[in-house]
Structures are given as C-alpha cells and as structure tokens.
C-alpha positions as CSV (number, residue, x, y, z in Angstrom):
1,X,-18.6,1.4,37.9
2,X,-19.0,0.6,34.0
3,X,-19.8,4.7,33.9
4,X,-17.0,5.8,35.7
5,X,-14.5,3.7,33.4
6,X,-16.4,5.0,30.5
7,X,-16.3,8.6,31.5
8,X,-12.6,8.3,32.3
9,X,-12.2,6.4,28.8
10,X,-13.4,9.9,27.1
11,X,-11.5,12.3,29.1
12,X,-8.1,10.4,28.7
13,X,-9.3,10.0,24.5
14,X,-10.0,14.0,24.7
15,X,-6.7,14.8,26.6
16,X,-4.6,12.8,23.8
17,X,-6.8,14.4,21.0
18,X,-6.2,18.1,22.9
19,X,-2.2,17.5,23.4
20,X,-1.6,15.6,19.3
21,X,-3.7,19.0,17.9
22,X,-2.0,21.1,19.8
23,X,1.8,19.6,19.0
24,X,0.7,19.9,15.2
25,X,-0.4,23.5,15.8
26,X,2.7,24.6,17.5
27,X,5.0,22.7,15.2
28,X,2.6,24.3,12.3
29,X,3.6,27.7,13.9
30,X,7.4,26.9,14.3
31,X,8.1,25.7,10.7
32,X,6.1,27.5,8.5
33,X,7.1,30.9,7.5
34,X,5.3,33.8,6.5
35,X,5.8,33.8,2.3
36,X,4.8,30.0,2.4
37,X,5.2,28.8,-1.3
38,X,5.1,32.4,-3.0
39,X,7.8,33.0,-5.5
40,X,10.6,35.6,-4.7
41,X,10.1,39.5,-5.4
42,X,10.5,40.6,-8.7
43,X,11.1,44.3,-7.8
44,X,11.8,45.4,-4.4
45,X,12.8,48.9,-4.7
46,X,15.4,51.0,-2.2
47,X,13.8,53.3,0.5
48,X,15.1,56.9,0.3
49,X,16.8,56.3,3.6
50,X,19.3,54.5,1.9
51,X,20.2,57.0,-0.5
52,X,21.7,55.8,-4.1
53,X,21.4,51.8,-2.6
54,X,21.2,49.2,-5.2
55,X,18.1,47.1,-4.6
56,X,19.4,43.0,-6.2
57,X,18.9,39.3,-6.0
58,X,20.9,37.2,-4.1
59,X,20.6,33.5,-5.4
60,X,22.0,31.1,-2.8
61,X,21.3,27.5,-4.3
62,X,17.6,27.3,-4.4
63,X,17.2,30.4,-2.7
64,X,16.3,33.9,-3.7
65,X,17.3,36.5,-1.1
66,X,15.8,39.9,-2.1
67,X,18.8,42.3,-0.6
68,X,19.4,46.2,-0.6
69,X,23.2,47.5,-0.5
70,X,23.9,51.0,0.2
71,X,27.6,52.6,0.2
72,X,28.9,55.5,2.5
73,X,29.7,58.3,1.1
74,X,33.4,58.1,1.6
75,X,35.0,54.9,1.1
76,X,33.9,52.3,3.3
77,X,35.2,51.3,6.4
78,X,33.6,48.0,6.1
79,X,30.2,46.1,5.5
80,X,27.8,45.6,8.0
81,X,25.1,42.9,7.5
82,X,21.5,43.6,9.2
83,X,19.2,40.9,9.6
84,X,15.6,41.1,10.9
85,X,13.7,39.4,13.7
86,X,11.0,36.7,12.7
87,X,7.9,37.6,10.5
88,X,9.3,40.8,9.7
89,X,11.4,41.9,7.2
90,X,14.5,44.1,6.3
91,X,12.5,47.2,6.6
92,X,12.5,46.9,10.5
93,X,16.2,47.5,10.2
94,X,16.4,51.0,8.4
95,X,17.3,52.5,11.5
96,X,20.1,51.0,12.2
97,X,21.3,50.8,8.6
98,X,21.5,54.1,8.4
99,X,22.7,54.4,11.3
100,X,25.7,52.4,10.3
101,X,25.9,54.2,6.9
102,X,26.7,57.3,8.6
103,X,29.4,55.7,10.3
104,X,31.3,55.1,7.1
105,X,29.9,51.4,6.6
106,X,29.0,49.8,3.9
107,X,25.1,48.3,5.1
108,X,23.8,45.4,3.6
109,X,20.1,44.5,4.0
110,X,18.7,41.0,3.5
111,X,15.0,39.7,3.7
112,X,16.0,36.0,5.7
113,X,14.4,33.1,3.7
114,X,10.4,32.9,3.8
115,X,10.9,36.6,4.7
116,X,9.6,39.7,2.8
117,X,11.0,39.6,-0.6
118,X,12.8,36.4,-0.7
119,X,11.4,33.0,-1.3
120,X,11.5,30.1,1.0
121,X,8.3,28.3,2.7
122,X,10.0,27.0,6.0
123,X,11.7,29.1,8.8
124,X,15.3,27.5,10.5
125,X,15.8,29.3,13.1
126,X,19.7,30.4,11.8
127,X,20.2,26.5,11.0
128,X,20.0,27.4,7.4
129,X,20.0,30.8,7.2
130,X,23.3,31.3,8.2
131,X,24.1,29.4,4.9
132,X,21.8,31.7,3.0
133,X,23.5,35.1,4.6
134,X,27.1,33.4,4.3
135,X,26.6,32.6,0.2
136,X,25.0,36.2,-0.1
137,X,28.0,37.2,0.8
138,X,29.8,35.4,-1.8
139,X,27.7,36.5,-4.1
140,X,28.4,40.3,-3.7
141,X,32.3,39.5,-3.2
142,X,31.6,37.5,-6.7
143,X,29.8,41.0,-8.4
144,X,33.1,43.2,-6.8
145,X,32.4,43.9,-3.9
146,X,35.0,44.5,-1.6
147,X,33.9,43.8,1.7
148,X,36.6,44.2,4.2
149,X,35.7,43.6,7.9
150,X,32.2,42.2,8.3
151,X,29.9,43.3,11.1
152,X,26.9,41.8,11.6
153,X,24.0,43.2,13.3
154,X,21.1,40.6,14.2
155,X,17.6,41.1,16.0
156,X,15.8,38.2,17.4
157,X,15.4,35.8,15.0
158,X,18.2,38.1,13.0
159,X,20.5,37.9,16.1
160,X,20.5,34.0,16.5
161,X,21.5,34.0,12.4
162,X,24.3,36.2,13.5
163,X,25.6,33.9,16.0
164,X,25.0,30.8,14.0
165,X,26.7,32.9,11.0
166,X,29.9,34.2,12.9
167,X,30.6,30.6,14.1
168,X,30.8,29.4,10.3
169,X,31.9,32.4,8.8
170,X,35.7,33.5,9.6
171,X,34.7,36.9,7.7
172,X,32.5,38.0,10.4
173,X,34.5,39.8,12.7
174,X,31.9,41.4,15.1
175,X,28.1,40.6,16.2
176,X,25.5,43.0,17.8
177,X,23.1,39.8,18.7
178,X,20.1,42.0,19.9
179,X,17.0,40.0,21.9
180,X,18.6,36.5,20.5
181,X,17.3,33.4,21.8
182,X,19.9,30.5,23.6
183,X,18.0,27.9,21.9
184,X,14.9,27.1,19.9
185,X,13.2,24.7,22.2
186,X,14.1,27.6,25.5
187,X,12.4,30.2,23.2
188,X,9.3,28.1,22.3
189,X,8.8,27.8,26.3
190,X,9.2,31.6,26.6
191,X,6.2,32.1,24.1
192,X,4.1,29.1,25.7
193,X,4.7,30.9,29.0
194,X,3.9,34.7,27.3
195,X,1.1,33.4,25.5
196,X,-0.8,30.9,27.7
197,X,0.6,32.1,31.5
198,X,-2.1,30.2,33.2
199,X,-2.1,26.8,31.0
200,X,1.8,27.4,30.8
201,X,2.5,25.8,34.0
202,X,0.6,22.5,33.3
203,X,2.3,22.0,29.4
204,X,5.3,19.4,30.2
205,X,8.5,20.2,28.6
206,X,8.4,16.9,26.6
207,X,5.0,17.9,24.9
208,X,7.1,21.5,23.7
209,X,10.1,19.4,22.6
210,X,7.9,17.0,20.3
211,X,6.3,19.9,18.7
212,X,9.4,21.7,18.0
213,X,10.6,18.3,16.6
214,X,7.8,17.5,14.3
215,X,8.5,21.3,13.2
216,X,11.8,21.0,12.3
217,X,11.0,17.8,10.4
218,X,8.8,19.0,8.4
219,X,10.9,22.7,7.7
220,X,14.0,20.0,7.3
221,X,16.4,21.1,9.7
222,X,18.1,19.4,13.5
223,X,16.1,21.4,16.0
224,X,19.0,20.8,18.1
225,X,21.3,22.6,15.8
226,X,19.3,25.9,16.4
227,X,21.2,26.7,19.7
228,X,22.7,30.3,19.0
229,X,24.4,29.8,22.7
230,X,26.4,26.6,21.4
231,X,27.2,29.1,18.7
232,X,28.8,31.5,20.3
233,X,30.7,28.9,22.2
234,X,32.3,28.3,18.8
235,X,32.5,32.0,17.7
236,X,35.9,33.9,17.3
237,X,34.1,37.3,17.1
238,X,33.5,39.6,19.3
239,X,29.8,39.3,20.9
240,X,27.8,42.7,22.0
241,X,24.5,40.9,23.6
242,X,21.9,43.4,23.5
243,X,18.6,42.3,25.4
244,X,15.5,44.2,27.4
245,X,15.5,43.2,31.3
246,X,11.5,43.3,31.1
247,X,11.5,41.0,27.8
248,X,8.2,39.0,28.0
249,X,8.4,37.1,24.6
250,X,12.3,36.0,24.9
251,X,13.6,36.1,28.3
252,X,16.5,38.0,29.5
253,X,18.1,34.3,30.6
254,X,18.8,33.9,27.1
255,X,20.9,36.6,26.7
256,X,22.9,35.4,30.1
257,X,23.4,32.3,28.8
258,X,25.2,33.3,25.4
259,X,27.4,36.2,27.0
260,X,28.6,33.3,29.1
261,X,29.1,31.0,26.1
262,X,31.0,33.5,24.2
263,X,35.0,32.3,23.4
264,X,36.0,35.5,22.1
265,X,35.0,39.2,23.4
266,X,32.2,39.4,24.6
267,X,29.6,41.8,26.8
268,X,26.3,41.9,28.0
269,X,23.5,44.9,28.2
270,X,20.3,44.4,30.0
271,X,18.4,47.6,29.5
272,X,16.4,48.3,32.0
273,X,12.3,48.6,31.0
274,X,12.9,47.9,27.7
275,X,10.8,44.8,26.0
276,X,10.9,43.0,23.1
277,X,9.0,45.4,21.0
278,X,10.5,48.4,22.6
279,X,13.6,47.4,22.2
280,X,13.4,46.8,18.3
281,X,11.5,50.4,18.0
282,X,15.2,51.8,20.0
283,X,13.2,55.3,20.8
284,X,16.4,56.6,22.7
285,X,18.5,54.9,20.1
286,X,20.8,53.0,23.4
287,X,20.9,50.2,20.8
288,X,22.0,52.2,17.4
289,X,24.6,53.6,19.8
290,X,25.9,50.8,21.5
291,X,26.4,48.6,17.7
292,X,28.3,52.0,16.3
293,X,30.5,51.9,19.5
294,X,30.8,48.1,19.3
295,X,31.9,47.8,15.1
296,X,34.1,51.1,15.8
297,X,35.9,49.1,18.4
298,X,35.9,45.8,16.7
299,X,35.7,46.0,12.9
C-alpha cells in the first residue's frame, strides 16, 4: 500500500510540474515578441514597390514605430493603414499596399510594436497597439499630412488592431479585418488544438486561461481587453470580415462571431479552401479585390 501511495505521490508531483512548465511556456510564447529588447531600426529603407515612399520614425511615447508612406500619383483619395499579422512584419503587406496605391490611396505601412523595425519587447494583442497605430497617426497629421478618410486594412494579429483601433479611433472609417481573432484566450485554444490535436482534447480551458494570464502580466496589458469581437460591438465603421473556411490556426468561428458583433456595416466572406497561410499569400488576389471594393464603397 505504502508503494502505491508513493507512486501516486510522484505522478500527481510530475502532472503539477508538467502543467506549471507548460503555463510559463505558453504564456512565454503569448507575451514575448519577436525584437525582444533590441533597439528600433535606424534605417529601414522603401521597397521599389512603393515607388517615391518616404521610409520615417513614428515615436508614440516610448515607442518607435518604423513606418513607410507612399502617395498616389494623383491626389489622394484617402489613407489606408496596413497592419501585419503576428511575427511578421510590414513587408507581408506590399501587396495590398500597392494594391491600394493604385486605387488613388494614400498607403501607410507600420511595423506593430516588437515587430520588424520598431522597438518594443512584449506583444498586446491590439490592447496597445491600437494606441501605437492611433498616435502614428497623429504624428503624420502633426508633419502635414492630410489624411482624409482613413481605411484600415488588418491581417490576423493586424486585423484584431484594426478592430480594437476603429473602436477608439473616430478617424477610421472602414476596416478590412482579414483572419482576425474574437478573442485572445479563443485564439490561444485554436493553436493548442492546431498544434497538439491529440493532447488538445485533455488541456482544460482553465489551464489555457492561466497561461494567457500570466502572459499578459508580464507583457502588462488585461487579457480580457484583447477581444476584437467586443470591439466591433463598439465600432462605428464599416467591417469587411475576411477569413478562410479551411483556417486551421484561427478558426472560421472567429470571424462569425465579429460579423455578428459588428454595430455599423458589416459583411462576412468565408472563402472556400483557403487557410491561414493561403489566405495571406491572396494568389487569386479575392482579398486585394474585395478591400478595394470595400474602401471604394466606404471611405
């Protein structure tokens, strides 16, 4: 009997040692973003797909947001912000940006905090960032710019700062919010269940929420206040929802859920086959098309 009490001793100790390791490493994962403590760019040079753009430094309180602003070639209709998913940075949005160029827009391009060229060592999950995107703004208004209408074209991580930003923002008139999220703690149980489909089953919801908790505390923000569905409850632009039907990392629910949250205008796109990855590489360009059509309408 004294074995039997002994070996259940250990394999209770090991299942509390397995579960705290693996709440610090998912909360690790959650807050930390990819610059960690490196200083901002110093030079971050235009691509040739934006033609004469003007590479600059957007400092919003603490932060240094590496940006890249191009103007159409007629004057422009509007400025359209483009913000990239998580881990990436403003590159992944050329595309689009000139996309939206060519459309007589004025296309602003911003590495998100912790992102590519701007500094920051914790991710927010649009808590934050919207604040960062919203002052960037301010900043270019401040240099001259004239920014009429503002459009705001999100992916992912991008998309939920779009929400989060329109709801604060009354200069934002129109969101593309492509593969967004409903909430952070929904999203960290869509990558549990993409990453670990077998153990996924047997994590309990209460073991994701501490992790995305301890995250949060240590990045500094209210997990709860990363909810881009509550968001667009609060929004007075007009929503396009853009998400893939086959969307293994962030699942299609999501996108239901803040179409239905929506107070102003609003639609929803499933498109059909298309994943997360696929979606973001747009090879028919649905997506390009569907923004253009969407900022003609509404900006």
């Amino acid at each position: 009997m004294r074995a039997v009490w002994l070996w259940s001793a250990r394999a209770l100790g090991g299942a509390v040692l397995t579960g705290a390791v693996g709440t610090v490493s998912i909360a690790w994962a959650v807050a930390h973003a990819p610059n960690g403590s490196r200083a901002a760019a110093t030079r971050d040079p235009c691509p040739p797909e934006l033609g004469a753009a003007e590479s600059a430094t957007l400092r919003v309180g603490p932060t240094a947001l590496s940006s890249w602003v191009a103007e159409p070639a007629s004057p422009a209709r509007g400025t359209v912000v483009l913000l990239h998913g998580v881990r990436l940075d403003k590159r992944s949005m050329l595309p689009s940006a000139r996309t939206h160029l060519d459309a007589g827009y004025r296309v602003v391009l911003l590495d998100l905090r912790g992102h590519g060229g701007s500094s920051g060592g914790y991710l927010t999950y649009g808590v934050d960032d919207a604040h960062d995107v919203s002052g960037a703004l301010d900043a270019l208004e401040a240099r001259g710019v004239r920014l009429g209408p503002v459009g705001v074209h999100g992916f992912s991580y991008g998309a939920a700062t779009a929400l989060e930003l329109s709801a604060r923002d009354p200069r934002v008139r129109a969101v593309v919010a492509v593969s967004s999220f409903a909430s952070l703690r929904s999203v960290t149980r869509d990558y549990v269940r993409w990453q670990l489909p077998a153990l996924a089953p047997a994590v309990p919801n209460v073991w994701l929420d501490s992790a995305v908790d301890l995250g949060a505390l240590w990045a500094g923000f209210d997990a709860d206040a990363a909810a881009p569905a509550q968001a667009a409850a609060r929004t007075r632009a007009a929503v396009l929802v853009v998400h893939g039907s086959d969307d293994p990392q962030v699942s299609p629910d999501n996108a239901r859920a803040i179409a239905q949250a929506c107070a102003g205008p609003a639609e929803l796109r499933l498109l059909s086959g298309e994943t997360h990855a696929s979606i973001l590489a747009d090879a028919k360009g649905e997506v390009r098309q569907a923004a253009t059509r969407w900022f003609a309408r509404h900006l």
